[in-house]
LUMNU-327546 format. One record per residue: residue number from 1; residue in three letters; chain; x, y, z of N, C-alpha, C in turn. Coordinates in Angstrom, 3 decimals, always signed. Layout:
// LUMNU-327546
NUM_ALA_A_X_Y_Z_X_Y_Z_X_Y_Z
...
***
This chain:
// LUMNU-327546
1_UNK_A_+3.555_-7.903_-12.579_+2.769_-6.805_-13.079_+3.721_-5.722_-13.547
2_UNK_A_+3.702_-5.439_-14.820_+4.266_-4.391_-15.003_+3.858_-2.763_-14.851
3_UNK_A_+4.631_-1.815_-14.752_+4.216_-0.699_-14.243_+4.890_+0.451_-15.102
4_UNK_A_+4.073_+1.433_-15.358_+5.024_+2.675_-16.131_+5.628_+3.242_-15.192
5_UNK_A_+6.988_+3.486_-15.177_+8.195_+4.337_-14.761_+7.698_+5.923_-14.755
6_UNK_A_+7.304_+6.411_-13.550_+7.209_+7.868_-13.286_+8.955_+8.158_-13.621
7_UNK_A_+9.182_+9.441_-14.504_+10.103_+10.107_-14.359_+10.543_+10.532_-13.171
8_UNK_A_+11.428_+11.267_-13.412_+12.266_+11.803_-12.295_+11.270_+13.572_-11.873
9_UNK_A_+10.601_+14.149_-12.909_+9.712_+14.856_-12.760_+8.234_+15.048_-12.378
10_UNK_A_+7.943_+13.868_-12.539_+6.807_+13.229_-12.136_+6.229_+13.163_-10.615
11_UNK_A_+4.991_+13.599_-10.140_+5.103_+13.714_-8.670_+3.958_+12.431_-8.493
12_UNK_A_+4.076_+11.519_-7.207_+3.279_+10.658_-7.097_+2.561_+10.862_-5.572
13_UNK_A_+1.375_+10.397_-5.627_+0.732_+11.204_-4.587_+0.616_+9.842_-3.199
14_UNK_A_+0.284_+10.581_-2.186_-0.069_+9.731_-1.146_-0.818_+10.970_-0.015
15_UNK_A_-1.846_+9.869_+0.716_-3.019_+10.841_+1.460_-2.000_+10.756_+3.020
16_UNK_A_-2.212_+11.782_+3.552_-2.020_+12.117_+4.826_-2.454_+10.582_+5.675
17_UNK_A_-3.792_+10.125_+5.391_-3.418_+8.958_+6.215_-2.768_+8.054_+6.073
18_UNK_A_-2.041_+7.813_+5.448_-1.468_+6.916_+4.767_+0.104_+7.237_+5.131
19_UNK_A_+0.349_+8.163_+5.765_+1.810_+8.747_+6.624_+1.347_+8.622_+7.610
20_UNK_A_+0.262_+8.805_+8.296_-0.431_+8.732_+9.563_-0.739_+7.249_+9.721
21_UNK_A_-1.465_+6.666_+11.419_-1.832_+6.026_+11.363_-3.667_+6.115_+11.607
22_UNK_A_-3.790_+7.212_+11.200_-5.180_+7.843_+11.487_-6.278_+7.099_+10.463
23_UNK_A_-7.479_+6.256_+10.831_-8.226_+5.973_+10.463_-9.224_+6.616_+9.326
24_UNK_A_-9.565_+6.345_+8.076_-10.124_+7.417_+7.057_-11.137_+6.218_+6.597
25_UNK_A_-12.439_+6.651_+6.143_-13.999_+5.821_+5.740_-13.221_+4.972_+4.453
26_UNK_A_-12.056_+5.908_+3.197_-12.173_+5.488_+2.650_-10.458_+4.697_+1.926
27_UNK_A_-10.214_+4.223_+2.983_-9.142_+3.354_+3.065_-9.470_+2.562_+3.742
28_UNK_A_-8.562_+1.016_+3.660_-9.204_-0.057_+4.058_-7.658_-0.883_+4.633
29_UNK_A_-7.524_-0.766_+6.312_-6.177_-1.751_+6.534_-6.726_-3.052_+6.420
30_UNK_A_-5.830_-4.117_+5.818_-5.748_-5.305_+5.599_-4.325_-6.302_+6.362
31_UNK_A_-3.984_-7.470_+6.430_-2.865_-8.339_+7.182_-2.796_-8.957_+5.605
32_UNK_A_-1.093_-9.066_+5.828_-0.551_-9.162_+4.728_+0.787_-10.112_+5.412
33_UNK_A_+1.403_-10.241_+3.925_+3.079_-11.042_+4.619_+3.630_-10.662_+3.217
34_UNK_A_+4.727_-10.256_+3.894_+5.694_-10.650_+2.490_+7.436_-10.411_+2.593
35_UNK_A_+7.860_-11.432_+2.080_+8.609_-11.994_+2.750_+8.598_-12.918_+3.829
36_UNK_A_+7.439_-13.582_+4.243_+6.792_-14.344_+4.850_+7.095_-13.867_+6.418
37_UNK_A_+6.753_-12.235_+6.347_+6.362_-11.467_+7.589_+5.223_-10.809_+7.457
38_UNK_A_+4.733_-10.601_+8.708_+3.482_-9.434_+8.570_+3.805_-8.568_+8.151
39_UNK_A_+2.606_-8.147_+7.607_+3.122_-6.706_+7.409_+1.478_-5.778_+7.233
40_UNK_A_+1.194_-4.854_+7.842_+0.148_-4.021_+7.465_-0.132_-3.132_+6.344
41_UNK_A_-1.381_-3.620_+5.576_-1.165_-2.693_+4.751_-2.251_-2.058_+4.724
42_UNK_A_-2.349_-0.762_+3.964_-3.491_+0.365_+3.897_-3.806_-0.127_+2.010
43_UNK_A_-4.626_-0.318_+1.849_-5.425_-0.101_+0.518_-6.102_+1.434_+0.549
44_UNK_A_-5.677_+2.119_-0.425_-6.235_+3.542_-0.358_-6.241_+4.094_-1.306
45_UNK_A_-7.648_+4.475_-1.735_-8.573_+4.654_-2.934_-7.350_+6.049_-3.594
46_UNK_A_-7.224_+6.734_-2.554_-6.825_+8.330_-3.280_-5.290_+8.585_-3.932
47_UNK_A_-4.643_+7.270_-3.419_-3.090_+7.320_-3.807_-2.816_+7.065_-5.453
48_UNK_A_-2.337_+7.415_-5.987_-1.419_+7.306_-7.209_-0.904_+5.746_-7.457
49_UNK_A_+0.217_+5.962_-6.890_+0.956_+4.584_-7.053_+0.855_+3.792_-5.451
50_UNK_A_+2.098_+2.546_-5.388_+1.995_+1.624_-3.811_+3.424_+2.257_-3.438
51_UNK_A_+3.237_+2.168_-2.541_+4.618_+2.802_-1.227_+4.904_+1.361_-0.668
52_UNK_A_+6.292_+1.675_+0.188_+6.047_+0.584_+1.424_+7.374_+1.191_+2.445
53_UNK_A_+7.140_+1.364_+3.093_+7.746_+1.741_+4.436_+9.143_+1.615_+4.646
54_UNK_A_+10.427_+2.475_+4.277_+11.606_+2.273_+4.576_+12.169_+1.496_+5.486
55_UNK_A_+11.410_+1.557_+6.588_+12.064_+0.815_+7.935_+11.537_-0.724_+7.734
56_UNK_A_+10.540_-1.143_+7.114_+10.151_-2.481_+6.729_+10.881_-3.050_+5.537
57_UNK_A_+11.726_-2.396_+4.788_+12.239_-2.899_+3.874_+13.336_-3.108_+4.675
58_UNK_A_+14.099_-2.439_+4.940_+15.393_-2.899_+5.571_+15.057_-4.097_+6.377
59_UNK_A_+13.931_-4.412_+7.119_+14.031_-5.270_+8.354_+13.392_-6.452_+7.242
60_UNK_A_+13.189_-6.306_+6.388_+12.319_-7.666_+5.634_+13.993_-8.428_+4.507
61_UNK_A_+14.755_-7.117_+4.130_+15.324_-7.352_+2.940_+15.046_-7.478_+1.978
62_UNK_A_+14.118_-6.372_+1.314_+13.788_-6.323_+0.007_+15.108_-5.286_-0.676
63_UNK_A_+15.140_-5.941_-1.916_+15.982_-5.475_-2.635_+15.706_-4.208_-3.118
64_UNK_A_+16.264_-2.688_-3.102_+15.858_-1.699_-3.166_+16.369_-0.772_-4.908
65_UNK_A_+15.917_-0.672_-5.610_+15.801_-0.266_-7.090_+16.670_+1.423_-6.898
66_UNK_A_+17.464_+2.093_-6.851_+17.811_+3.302_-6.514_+17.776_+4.272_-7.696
67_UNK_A_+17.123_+3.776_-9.133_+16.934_+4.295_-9.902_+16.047_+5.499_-10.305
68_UNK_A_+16.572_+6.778_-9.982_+15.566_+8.030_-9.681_+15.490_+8.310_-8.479
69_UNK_A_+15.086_+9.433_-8.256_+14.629_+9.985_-7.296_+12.987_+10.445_-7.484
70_UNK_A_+12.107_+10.304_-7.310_+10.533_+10.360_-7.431_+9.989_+11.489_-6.169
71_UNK_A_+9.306_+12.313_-6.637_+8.220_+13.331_-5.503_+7.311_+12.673_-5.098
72_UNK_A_+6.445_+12.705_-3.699_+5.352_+12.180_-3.291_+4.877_+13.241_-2.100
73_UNK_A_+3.422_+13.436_-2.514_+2.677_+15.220_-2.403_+2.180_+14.220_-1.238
74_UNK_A_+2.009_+14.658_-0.276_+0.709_+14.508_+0.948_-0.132_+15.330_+1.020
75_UNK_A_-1.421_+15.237_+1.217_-2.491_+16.179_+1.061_-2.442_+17.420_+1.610
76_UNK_A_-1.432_+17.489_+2.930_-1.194_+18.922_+3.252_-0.569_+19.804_+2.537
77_UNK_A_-0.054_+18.734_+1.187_+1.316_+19.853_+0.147_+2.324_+19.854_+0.388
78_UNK_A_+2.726_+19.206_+1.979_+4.377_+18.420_+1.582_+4.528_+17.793_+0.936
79_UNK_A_+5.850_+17.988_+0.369_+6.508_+16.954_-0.749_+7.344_+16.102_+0.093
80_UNK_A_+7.596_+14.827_-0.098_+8.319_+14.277_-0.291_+9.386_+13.136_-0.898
81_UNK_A_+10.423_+12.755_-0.892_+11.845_+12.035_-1.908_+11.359_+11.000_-1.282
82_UNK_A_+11.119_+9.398_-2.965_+11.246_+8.484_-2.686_+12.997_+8.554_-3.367
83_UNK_A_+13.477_+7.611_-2.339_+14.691_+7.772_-3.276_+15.300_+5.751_-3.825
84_UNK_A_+13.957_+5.572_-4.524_+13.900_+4.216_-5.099_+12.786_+3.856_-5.149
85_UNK_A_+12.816_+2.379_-5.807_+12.053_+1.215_-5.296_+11.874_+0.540_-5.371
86_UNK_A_+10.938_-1.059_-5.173_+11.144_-2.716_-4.787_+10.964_-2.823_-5.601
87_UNK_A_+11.077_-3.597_-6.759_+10.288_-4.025_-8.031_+9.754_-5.684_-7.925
88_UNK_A_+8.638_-5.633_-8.438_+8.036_-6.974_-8.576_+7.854_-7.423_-6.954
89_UNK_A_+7.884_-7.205_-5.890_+7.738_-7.776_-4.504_+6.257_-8.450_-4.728
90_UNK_A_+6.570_-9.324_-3.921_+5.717_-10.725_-3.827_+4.973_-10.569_-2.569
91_UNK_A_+3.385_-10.058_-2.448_+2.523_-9.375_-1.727_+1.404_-10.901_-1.884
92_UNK_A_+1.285_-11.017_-0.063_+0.504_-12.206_-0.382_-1.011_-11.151_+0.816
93_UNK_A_-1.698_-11.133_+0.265_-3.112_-11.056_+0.913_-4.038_-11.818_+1.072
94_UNK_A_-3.980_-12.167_+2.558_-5.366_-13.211_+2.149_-5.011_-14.117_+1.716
95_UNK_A_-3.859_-14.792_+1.529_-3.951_-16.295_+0.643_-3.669_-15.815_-0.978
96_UNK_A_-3.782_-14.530_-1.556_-3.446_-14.253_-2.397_-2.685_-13.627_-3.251
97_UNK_A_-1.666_-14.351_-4.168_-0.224_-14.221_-4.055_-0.215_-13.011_-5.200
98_UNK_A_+0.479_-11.459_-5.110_+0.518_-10.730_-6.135_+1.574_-10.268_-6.214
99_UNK_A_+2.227_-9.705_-7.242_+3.224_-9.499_-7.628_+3.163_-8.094_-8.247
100_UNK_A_+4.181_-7.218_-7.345_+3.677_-5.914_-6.990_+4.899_-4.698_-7.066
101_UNK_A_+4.953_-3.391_-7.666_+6.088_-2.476_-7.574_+6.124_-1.521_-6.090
102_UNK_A_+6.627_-1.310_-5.566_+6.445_-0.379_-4.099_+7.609_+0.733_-4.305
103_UNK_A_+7.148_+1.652_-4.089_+8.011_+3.074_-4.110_+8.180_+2.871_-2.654
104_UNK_A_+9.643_+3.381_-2.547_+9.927_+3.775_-1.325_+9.308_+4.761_-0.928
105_UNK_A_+9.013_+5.302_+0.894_+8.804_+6.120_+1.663_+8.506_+5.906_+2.983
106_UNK_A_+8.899_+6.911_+3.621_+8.247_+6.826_+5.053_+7.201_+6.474_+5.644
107_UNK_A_+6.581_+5.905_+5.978_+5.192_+5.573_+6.631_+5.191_+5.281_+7.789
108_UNK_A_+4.145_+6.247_+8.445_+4.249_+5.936_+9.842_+2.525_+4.930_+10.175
109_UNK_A_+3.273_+4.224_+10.509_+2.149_+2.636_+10.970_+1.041_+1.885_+10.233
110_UNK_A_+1.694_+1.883_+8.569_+1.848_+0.886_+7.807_+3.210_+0.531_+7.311
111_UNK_A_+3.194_-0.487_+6.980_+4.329_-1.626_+6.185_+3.850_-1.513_+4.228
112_UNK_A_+3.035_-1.301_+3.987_+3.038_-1.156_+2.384_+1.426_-0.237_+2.526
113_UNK_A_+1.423_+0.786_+1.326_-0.196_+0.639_+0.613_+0.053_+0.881_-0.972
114_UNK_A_-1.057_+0.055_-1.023_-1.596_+0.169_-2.539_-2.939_+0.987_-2.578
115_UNK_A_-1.847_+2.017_-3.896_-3.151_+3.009_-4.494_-3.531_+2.589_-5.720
116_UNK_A_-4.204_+3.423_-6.474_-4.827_+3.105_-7.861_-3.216_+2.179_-9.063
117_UNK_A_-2.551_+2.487_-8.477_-1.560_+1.496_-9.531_-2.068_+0.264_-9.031
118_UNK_A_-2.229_-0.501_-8.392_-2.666_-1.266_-7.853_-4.044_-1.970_-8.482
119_UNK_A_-4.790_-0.587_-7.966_-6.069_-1.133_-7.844_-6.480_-1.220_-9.453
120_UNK_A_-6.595_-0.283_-10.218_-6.766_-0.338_-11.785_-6.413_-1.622_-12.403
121_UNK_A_-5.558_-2.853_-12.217_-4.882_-4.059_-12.348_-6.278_-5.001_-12.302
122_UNK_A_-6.842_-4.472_-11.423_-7.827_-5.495_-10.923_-9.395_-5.542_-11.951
123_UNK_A_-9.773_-4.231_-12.681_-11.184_-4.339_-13.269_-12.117_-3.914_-12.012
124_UNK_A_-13.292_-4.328_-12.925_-14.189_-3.842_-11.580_-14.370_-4.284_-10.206
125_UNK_A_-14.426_-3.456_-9.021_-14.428_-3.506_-7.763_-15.696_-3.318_-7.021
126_UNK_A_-16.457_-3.945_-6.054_-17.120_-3.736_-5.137_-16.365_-3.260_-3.924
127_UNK_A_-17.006_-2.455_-3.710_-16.349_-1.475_-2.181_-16.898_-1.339_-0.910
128_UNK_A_-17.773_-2.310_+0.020_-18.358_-2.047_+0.501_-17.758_-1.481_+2.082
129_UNK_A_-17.702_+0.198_+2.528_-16.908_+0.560_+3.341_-17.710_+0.551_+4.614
130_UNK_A_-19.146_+0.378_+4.635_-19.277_+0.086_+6.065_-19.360_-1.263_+6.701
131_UNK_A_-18.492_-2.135_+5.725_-18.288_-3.455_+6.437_-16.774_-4.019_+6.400
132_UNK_A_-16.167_-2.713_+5.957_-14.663_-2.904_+5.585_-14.343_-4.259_+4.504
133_UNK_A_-15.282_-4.304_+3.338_-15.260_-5.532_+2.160_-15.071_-5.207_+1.422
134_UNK_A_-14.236_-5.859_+0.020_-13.331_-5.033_-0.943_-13.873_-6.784_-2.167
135_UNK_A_-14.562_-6.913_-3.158_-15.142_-7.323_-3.800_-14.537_-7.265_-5.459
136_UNK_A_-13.651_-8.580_-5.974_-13.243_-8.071_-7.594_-12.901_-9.735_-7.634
137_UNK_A_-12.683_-10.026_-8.767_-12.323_-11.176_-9.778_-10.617_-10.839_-9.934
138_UNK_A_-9.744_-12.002_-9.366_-8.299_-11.891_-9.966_-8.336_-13.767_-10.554
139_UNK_A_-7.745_-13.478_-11.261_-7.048_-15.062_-12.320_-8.051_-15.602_-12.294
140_UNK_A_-9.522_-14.917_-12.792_-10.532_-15.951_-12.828_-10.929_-16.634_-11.902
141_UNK_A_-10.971_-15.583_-10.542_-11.924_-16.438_-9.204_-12.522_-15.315_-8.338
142_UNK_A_-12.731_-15.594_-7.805_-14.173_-14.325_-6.835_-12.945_-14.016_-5.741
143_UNK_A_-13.025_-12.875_-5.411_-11.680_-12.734_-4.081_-12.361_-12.012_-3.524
144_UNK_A_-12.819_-11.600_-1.832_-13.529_-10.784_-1.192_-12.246_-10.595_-0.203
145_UNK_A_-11.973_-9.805_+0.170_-11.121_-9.328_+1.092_-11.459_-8.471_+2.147
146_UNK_A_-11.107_-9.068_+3.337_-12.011_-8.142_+4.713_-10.789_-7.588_+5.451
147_UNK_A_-11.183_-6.366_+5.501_-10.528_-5.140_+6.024_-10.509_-5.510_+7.546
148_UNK_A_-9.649_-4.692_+8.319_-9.506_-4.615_+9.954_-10.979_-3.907_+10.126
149_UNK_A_-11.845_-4.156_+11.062_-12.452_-2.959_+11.772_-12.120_-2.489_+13.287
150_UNK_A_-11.931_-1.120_+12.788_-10.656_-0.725_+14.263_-11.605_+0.247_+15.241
151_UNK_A_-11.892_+0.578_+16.079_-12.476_+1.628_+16.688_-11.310_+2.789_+15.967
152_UNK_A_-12.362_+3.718_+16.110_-12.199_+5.245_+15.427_-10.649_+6.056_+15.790
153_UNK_A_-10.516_+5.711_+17.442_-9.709_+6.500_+18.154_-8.449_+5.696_+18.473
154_UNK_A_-8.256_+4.445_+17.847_-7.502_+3.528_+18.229_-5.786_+3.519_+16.940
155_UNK_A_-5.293_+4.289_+17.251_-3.605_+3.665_+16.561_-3.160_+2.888_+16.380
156_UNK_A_-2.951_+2.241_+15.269_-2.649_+1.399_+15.200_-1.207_+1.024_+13.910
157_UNK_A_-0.189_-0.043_+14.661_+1.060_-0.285_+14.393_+1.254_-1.726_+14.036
158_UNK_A_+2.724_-1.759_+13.007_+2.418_-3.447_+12.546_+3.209_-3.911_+13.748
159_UNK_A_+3.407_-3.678_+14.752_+3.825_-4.720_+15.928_+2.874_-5.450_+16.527
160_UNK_A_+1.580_-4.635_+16.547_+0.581_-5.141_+17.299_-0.140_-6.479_+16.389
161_UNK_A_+0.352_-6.861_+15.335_-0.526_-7.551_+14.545_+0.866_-8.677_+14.634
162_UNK_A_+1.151_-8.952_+14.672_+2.415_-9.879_+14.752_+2.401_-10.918_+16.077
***
């Protein structure tokens, strides 16, 4: 999948939960592998571009792009430096193999999310969030994808899914 290159001026966004491991109606964690490890990811409607977790890249060995330095706003209005990122990483969900750009950043208790760079790829989406079901057509086949359902108050980390 190719992707337009945010400048070096360019700010790319990511939601507070999505640094957090705090549960939100309208994000959706999913079990993932790549690199043929787990890995947790957040699907989340409000983000810009896909992140994936500094400390999971090092421990997976993805090859890291150091080209630019990129801003990424959290909803409180911190900024913060991606300072790179993965290109093309091979994101399997579900049995389904995608081929994907990830900006570096911090994340605390996910391993990758995909925001609207992501999701826009796909065409139209069914969303159904009180059953954690995510509903679209890729390469010409029906793909339904079922979200974690977590209790409300519960934290959650990619160790525990492993």
């Amino acid at each position: 999948m190719e992707t337009e290159e945010p400048s070096p001026t360019d700010t790319l966004a990511i939601s507070l939960h999505a640094m957090t491991s705090f549960p939100n109606p309208q994000t959706m964690r999913v079990k993932g592998r790549v690199h043929n490890r787990v890995a947790l990811i957040l699907i989340d409607l409000g983000r810009s571009h896909n992140f994936v977790n500094k400390d999971f890249v090092d421990s997976v060995g993805l090859q890291l792009n150091h080209k630019g330095k990129f801003n990424a706003i959290v909803a409180s209005g911190e900024s913060l430096t991606s300072s790179g990122k993965c290109d093309q990483v091979q994101v399997i969900l579900q049995d389904i193999p995608l081929t994907i750009d990830l900006y570096l950043l911090h994340l605390e208790g996910y391993d990758v999310v995909l925001g609207t760079q992501w999701l826009q790829t796909l065409g139209p989406i069914t969303w159904d969030f009180s059953k954690m079901r995510m509903r679209f057509r890729y390469e010409g086949r029906e793909v339904i994808l079922q979200g974690e359902l977590l209790p409300e108050n519960k934290l959650f980390n990619s160790h525990q899914i492993e």
